[in-house]
C-alpha positions in Angstrom: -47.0 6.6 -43.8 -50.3 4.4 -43.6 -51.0 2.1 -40.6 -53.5 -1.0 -40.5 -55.3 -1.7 -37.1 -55.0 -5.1 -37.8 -51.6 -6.7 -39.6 -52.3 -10.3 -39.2 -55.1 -11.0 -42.0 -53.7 -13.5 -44.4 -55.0 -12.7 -48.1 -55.8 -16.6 -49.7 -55.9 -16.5 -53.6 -59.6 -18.0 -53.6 -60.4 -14.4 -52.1 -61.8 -11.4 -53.6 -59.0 -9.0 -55.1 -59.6 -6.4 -52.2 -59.2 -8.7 -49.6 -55.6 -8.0 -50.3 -56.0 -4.3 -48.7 -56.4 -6.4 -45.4 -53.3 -6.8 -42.9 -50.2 -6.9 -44.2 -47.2 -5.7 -41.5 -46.6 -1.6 -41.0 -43.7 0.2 -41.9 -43.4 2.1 -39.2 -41.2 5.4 -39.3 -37.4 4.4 -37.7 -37.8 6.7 -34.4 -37.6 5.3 -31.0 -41.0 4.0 -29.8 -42.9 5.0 -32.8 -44.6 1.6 -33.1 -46.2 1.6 -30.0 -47.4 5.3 -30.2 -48.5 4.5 -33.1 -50.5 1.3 -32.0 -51.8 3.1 -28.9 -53.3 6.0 -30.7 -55.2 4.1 -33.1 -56.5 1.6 -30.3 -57.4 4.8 -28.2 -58.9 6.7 -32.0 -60.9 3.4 -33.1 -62.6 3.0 -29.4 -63.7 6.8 -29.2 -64.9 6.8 -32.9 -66.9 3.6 -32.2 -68.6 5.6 -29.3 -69.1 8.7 -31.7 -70.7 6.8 -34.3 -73.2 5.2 -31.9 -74.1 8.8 -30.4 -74.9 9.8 -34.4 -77.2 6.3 -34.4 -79.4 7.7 -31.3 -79.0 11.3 -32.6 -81.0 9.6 -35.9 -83.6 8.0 -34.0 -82.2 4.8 -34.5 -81.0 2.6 -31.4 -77.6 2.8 -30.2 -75.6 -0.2 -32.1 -77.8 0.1 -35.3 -74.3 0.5 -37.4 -72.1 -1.5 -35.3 -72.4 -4.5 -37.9 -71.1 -2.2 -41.0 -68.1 -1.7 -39.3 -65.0 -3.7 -40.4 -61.7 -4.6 -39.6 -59.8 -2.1 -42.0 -59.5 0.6 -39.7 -56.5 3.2 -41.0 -54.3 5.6 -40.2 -52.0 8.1 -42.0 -49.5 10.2 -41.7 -49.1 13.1 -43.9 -46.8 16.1 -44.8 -47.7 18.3 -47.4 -45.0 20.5 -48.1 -44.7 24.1 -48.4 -45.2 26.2 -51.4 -44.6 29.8 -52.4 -47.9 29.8 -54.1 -50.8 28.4 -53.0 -52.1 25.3 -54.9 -53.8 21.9 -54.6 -52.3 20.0 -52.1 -55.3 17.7 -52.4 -57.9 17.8 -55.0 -62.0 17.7 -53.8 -62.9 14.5 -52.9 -65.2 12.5 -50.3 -63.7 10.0 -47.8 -63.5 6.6 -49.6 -60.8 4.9 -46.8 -63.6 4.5 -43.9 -66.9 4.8 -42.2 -65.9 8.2 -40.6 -62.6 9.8 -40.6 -61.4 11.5 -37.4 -58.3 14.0 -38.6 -55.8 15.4 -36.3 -54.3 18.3 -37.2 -51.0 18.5 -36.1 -49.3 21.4 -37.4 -49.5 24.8 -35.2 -52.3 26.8 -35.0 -51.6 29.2 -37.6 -51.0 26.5 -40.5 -54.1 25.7 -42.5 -54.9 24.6 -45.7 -57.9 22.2 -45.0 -60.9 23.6 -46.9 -64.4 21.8 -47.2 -67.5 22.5 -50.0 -70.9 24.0 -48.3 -74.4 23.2 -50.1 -73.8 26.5 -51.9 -70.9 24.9 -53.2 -68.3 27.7 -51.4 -65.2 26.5 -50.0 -64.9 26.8 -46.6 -61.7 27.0 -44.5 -61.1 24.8 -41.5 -60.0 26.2 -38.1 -56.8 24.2 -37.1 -57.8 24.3 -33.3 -55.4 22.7 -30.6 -56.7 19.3 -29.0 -59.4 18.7 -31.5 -60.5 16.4 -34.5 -62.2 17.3 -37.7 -64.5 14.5 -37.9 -65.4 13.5 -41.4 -68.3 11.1 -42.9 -67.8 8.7 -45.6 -68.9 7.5 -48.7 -70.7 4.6 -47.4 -72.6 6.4 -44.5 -74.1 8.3 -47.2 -75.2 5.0 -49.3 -76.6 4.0 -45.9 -78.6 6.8 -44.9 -79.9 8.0 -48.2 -78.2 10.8 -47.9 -79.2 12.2 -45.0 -76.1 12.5 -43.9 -73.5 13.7 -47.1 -70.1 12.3 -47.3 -67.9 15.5 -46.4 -66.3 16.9 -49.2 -63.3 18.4 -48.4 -59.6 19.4 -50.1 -56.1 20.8 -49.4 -54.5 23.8 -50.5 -51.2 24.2 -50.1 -49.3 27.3 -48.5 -46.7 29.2 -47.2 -45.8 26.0 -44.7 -45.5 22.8 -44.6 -48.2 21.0 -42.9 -48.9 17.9 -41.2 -52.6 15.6 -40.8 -53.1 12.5 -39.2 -56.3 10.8 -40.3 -57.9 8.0 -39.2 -60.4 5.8 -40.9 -63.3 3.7 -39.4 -62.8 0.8 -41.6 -66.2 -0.5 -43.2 -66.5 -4.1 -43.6 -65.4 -5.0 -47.0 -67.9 -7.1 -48.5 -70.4 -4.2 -47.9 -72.8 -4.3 -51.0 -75.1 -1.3 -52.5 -77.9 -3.5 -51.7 -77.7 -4.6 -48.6 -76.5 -0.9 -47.3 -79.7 0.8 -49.5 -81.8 -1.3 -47.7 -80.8 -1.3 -44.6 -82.6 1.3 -43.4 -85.2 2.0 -46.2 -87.8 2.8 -44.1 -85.9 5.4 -41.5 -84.8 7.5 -44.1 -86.2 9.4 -46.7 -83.7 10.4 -50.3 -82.2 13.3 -49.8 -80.8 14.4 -53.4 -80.1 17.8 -52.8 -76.4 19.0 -53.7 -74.1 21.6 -55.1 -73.1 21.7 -59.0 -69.4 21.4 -57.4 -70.4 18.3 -55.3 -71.9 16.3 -58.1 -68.8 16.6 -60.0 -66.7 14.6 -57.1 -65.7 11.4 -57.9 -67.4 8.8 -55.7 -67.5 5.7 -57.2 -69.6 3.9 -55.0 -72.0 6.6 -54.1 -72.3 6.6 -58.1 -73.5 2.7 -58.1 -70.3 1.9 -60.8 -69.4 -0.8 -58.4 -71.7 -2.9 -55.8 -69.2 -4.2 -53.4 -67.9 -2.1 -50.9 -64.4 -3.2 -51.1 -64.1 -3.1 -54.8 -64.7 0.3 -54.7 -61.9 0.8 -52.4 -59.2 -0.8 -54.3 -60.2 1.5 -56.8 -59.4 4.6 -55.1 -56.2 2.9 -53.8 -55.1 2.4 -57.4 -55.8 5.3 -58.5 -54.3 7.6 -56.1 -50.9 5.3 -56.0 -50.8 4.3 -59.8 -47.3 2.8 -59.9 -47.9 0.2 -57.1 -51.5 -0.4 -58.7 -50.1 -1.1 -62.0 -47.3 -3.6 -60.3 -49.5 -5.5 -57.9 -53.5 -5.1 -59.8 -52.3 -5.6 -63.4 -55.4 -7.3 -63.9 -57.4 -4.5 -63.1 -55.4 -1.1 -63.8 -56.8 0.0 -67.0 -59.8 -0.9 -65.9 -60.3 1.5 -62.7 -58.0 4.7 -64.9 -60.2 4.8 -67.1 -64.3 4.2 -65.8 
């Protein structure tokens, strides 16, 4: 299942493409009271993310609201099983968070289920400790683009194993019409390039991070479409083949 924040933005043909990711109603799972659990947790997520992300602003020397206008509407959450498996294998494949500004991940299987691995500067894979009452806080693709690096998107994976397992991310949603240039220069003069990373990490696709598109939003359709190809191909014909194959 995926969640939107917001389900009441009304996508008008003269709009960019991606401005059809934007509200849209949920379909919400058919148990008793799931819609407003649902609805609570990401209102309680999205305000204690906001207040994390300012504590990394004054943590960079910059002042407290510095990122506040970056942050959009699109904020997301999912709800995930990945089932079990005899042998271990790719439950999902390396990548870095494409969805949101930071992602703040729940993991809600017991203790002793694992699977979540993420990529060192070595470029070693690192397991995850699934601890009780805590989130494994994630940053993004374009927190990255906006620091110059100084702070790497997280690249992360899952591996599948003896049990089935359940996450529940949720996405700080970046503001759409985000470009390359306005987030490079943004903060030009704070920051200085920081290039350094692992064989293994170069080799992740991130499309934006990569400059192959300059609007934020773009580059997020792109991911939708490519991880969901059947809807992609139904609703983006227009665009498809182009994003399978850049």
């Amino acid at each position: 299942f995926e969640f939107g924040r917001i389900e009441s933005v009304q996508w008008m043909p003269d709009s960019p493409l991606y401005e059809m990711l934007n509200g849209g109603p949920n379909r919400y799972p058919p148990i008793p009271g799931a819609r407003q659990i649902i609805q609570e947790y990401m209102e309680a997520v999205s305000k204690a993310a906001t207040k994390f992300v300012r504590l990394v602003a004054m943590a960079l020397e910059l002042s407290e609201h510095a990122f506040d206008q970056y942050v959009g509407y699109q904020d997301r959450l999912k709800i995930v099983r990945y089932p079990a498996s005899e042998t271990a294998g790719q439950g999902l494949g390396p990548h870095k968070d494409s969805s949101g500004w930071w992602t703040f991940l729940l993991q809600a299987s017991p203790p002793h289920v694992n699977g979540l691995q993420v990529l060192n500067k070595a470029g070693q894979w690192i397991d995850v400790p699934n601890k009780p009452g805590t989130f494994v806080v994630n940053i993004g693709q374009a927190f990255e683009v906006l620091t110059h690096g100084a702070c790497k998107a997280t690249i992360h994976r899952v591996v599948s194993g003896g049990a089935e397992r359940y996450s529940v991310p949720f996405f700080l949603g970046v503001k759409p019409d985000l470009t390359r240039r306005e987030a490079l220069t943004a903060f030009a003069d704070h920051f200085e390039e920081q290039s350094d990373e692992s064989v293994e990490g170069s080799q992740v696709d991130s499309s934006w991070l990569r400059g192959k598109y300059d609007v934020w939003g773009e580059a997020q359709l792109r991911t939708k479409i490519r991880s969901h190809r059947n809807v992609g191909k139904k609703f983006y014909p227009e665009v498809y083949e182009q994003y399978l194959n850049d």
